[in-house]
Short mmCIF file of the C-alpha atoms (twelve columns), coordinates in Angstrom:
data_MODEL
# 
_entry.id   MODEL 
# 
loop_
_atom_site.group_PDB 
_atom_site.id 
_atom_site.type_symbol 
_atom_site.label_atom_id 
_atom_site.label_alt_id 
_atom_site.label_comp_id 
_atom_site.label_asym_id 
_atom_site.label_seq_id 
_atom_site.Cartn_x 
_atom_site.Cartn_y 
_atom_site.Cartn_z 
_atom_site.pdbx_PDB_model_num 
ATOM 1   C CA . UNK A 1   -24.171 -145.480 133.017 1 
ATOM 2   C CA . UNK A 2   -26.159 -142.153 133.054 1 
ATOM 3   C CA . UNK A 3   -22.936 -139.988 132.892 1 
ATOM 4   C CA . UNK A 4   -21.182 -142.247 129.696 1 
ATOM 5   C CA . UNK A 5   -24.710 -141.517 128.217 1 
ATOM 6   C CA . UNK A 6   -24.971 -138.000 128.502 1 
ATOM 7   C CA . UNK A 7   -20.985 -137.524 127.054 1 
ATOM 8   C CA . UNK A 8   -22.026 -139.608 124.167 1 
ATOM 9   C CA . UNK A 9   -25.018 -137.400 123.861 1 
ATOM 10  C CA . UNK A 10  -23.029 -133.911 123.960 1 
ATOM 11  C CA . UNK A 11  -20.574 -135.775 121.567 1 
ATOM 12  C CA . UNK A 12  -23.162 -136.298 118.962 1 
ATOM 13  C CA . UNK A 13  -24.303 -132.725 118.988 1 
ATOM 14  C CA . UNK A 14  -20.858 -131.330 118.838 1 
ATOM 15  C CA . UNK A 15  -20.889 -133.184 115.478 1 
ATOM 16  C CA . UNK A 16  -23.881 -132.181 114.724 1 
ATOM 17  C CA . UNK A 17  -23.254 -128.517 114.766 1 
ATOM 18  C CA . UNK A 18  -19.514 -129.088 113.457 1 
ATOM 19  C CA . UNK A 19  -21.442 -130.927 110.353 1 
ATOM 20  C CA . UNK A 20  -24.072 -128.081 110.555 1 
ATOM 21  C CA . UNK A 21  -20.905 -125.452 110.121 1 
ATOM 22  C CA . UNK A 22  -19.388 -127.185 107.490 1 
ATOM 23  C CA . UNK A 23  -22.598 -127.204 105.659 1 
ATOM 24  C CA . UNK A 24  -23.869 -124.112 105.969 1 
ATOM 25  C CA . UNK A 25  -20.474 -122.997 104.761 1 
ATOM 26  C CA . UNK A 26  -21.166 -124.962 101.583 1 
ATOM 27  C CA . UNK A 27  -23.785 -123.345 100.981 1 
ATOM 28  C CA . UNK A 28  -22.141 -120.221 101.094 1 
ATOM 29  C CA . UNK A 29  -19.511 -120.890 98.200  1 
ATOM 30  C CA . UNK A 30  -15.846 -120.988 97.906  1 
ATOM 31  C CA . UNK A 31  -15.386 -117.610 99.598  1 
ATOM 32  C CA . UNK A 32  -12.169 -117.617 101.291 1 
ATOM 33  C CA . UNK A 33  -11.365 -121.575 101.419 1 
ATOM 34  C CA . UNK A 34  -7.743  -121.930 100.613 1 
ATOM 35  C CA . UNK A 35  -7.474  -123.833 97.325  1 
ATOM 36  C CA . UNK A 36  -4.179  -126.186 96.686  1 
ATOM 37  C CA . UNK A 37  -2.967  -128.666 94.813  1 
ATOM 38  C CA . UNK A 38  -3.753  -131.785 96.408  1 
ATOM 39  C CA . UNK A 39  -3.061  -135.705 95.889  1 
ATOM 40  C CA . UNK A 40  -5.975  -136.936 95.738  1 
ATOM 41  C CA . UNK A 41  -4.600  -140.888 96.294  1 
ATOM 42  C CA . UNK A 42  -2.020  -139.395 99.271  1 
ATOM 43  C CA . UNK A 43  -4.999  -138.047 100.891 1 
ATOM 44  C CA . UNK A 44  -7.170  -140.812 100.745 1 
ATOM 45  C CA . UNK A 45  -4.764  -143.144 102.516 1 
ATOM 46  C CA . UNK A 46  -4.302  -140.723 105.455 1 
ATOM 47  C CA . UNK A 47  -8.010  -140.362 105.518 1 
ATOM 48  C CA . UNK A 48  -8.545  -144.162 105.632 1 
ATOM 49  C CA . UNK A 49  -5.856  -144.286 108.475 1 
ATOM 50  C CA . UNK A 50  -7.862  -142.224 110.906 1 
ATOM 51  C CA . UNK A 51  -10.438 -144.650 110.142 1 
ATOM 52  C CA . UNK A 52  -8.615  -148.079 110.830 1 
ATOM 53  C CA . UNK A 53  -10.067 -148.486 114.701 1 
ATOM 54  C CA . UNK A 54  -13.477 -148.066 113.692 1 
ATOM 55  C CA . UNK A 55  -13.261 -150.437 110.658 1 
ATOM 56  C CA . UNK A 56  -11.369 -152.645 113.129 1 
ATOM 57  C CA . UNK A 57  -14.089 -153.014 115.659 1 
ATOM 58  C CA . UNK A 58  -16.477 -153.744 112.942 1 
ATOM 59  C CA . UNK A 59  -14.827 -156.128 111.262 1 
ATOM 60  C CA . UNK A 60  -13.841 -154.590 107.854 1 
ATOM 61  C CA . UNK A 61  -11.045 -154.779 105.731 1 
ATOM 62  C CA . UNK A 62  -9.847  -151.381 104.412 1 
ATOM 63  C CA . UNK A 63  -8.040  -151.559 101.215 1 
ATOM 64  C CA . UNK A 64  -6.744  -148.689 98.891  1 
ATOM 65  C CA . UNK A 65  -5.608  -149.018 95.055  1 
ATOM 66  C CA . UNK A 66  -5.090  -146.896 91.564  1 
ATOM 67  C CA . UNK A 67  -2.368  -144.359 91.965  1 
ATOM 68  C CA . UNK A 68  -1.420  -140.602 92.817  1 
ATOM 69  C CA . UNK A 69  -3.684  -138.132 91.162  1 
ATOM 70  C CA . UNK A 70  -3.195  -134.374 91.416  1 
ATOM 71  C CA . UNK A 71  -6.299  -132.393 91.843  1 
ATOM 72  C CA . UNK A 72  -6.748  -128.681 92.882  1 
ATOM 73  C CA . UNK A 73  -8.954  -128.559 95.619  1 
ATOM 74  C CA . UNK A 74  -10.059 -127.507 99.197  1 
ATOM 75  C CA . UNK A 75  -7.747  -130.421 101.068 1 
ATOM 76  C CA . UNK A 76  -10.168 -130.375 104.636 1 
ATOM 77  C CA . UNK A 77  -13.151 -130.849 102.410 1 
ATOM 78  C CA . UNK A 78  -11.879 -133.340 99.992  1 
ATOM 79  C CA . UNK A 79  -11.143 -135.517 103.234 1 
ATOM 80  C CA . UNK A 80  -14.391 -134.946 104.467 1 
ATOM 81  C CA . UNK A 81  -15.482 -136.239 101.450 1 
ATOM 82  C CA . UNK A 82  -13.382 -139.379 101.836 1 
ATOM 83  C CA . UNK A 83  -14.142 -139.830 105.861 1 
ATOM 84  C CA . UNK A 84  -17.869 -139.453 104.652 1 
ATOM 85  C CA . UNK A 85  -18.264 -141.842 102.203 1 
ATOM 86  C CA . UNK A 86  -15.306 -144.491 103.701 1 
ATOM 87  C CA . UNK A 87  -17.302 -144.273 107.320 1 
ATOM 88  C CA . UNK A 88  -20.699 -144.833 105.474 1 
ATOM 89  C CA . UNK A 89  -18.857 -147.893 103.684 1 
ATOM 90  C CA . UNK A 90  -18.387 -148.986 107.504 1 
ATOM 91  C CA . UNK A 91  -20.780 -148.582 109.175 1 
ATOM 92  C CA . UNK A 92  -23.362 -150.038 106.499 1 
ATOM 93  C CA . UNK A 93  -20.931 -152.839 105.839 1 
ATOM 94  C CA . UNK A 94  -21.377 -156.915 107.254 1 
ATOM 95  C CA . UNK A 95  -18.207 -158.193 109.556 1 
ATOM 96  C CA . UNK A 96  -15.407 -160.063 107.603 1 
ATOM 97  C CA . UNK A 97  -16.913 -157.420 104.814 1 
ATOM 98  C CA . UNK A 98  -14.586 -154.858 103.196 1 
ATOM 99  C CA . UNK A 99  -14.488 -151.322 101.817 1 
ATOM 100 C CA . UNK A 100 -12.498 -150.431 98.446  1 
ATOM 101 C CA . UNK A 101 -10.967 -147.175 97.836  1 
ATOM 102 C CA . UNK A 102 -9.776  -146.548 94.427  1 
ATOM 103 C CA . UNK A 103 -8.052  -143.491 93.108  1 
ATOM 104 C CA . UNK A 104 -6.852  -143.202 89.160  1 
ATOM 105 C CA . UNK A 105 -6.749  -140.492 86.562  1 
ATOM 106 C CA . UNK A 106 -9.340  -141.090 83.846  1 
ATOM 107 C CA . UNK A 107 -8.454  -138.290 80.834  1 
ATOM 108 C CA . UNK A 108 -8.475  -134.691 82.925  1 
ATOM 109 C CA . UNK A 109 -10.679 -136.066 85.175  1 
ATOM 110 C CA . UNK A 110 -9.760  -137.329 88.890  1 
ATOM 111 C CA . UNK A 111 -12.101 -140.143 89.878  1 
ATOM 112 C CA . UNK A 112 -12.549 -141.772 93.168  1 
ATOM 113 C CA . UNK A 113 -14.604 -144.942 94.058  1 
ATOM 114 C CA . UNK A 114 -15.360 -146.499 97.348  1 
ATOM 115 C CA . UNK A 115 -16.937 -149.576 96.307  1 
ATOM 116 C CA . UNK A 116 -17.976 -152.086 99.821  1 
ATOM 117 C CA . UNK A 117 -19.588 -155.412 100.401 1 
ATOM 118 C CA . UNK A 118 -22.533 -153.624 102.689 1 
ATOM 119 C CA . UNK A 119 -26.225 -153.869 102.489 1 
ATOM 120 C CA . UNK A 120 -26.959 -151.592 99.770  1 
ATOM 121 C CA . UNK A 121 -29.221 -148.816 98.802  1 
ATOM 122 C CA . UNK A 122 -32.961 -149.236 97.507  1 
ATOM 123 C CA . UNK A 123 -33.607 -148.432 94.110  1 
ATOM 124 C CA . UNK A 124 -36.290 -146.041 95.522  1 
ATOM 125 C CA . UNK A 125 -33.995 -144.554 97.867  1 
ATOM 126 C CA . UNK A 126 -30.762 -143.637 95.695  1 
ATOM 127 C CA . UNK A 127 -32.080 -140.322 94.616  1 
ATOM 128 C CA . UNK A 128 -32.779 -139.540 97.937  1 
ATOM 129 C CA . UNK A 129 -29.601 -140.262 100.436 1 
ATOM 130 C CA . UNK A 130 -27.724 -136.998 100.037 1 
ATOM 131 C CA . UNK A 131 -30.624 -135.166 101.200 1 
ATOM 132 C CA . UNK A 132 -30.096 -133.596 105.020 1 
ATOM 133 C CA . UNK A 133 -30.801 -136.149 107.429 1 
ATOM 134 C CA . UNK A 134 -32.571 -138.469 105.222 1 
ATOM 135 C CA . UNK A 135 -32.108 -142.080 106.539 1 
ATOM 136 C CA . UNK A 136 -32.959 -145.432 104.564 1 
ATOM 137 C CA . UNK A 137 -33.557 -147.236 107.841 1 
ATOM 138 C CA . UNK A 138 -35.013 -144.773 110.205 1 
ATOM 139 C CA . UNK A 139 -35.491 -147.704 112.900 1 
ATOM 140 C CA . UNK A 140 -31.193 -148.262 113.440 1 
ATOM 141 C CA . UNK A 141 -30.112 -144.821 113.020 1 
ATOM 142 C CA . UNK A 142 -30.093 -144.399 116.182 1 
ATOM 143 C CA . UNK A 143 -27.007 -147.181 116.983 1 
ATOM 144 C CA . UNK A 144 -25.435 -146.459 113.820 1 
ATOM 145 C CA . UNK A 145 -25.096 -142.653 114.794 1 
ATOM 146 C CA . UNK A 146 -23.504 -140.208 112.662 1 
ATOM 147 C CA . UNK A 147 -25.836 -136.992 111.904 1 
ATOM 148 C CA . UNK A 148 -26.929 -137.827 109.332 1 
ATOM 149 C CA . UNK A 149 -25.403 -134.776 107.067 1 
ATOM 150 C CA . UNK A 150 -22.325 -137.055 106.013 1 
ATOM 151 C CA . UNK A 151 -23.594 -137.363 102.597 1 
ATOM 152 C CA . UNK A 152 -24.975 -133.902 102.051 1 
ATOM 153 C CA . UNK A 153 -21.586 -132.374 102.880 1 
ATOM 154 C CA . UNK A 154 -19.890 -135.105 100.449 1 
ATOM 155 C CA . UNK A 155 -22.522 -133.824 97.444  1 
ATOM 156 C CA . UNK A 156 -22.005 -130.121 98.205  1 
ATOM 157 C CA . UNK A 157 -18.014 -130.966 98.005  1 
ATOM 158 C CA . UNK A 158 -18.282 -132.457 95.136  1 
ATOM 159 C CA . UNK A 159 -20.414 -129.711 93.888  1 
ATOM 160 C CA . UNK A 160 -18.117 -127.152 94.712  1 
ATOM 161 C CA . UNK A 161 -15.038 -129.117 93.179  1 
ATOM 162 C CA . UNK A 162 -16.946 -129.367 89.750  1 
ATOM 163 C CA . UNK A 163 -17.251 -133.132 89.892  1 
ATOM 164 C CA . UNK A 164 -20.103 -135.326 89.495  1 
ATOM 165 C CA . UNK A 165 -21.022 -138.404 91.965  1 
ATOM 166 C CA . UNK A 166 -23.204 -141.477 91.473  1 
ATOM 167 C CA . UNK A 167 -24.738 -144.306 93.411  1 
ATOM 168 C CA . UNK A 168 -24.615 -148.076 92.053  1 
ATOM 169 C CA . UNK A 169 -25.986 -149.976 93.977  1 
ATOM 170 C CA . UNK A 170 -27.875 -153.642 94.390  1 
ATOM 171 C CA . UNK A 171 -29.823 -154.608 98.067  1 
ATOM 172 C CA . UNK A 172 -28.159 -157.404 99.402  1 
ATOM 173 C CA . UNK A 173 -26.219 -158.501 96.237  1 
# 
């Protein structure tokens, strides 16, 4: 009861400040994050593993295709990138739905694509979702938790790897 409530309450601020950290770090610059060469497909599949129970209880199908990709990069932050955007692909997702990781070489550039079967995003609201704390639906953020910096942190990333990221998106489609 009251005690289960309060640990799930402390839990959600320790992510908050952990996402807080991360961000503010971001906004720092590279400064002494240790850069490597990474695979970029490698990493997505043991990112996607740590997220198996969760897409489990919900109902979704996790699936990964393309192939190995090196990229140099910042390996904690290139998963949080991935654990970002697949737990988004979750959470907004319908049960029996399914979440699409692809990872392929396209010229020198690395490109990843988590493609889902969720709810969408608003035209009006695209521009908007990698803003800090901004939610599409204020009135279930509440169950859906997270802190709502997931997709800030996954912008700034990307940012700071030189990449670019876009939204497609259809409500409901």
């Amino acid at each position: 009861g009251f005690a289960r409530q309060i640990y799930g309450e402390a839990q959600r601020m320790i992510r908050l400040v952990d996402d807080i950290i991360r961000l503010s770090h971001l906004d720092e610059g590279p400064g002494d994050m240790k850069w490597e060469e990474v695979d970029l497909y490698a990493l997505a599949g043991e990112t996607m593993e740590t997220l198996l129970p969760q897409a489990e209880t919900a109902g979704v199908q996790m699936n990964l295709g393309g192939e190995p990709v090196m990229v140099r990069g910042v390996r904690p932050l290139l998963q949080s990138i991935v654990f970002n955007l697949c737990d988004n692909a979750i959470k907004y997702n319908r049960r029996d739905g399914s979440v699409m990781v692809t990872v392929k070489s396209e010229g020198e550039k690395a490109v990843l694509w988590v493609a889902d079967t969720g709810i969408g995003i608003p035209a009006e609201h695209k521009e908007r979702i990698f803003e800090r704390f901004y939610r599409v639906d204020k009135s279930h953020s509440k169950e859906i938790g997270g802190t709502g910096l997931g997709l800030s942190i996954v912008k700034h990333g990307v940012k700071l790897h030189g990449g670019d990221i876009e939204v497609h998106s259809a409500v409901n489609s």
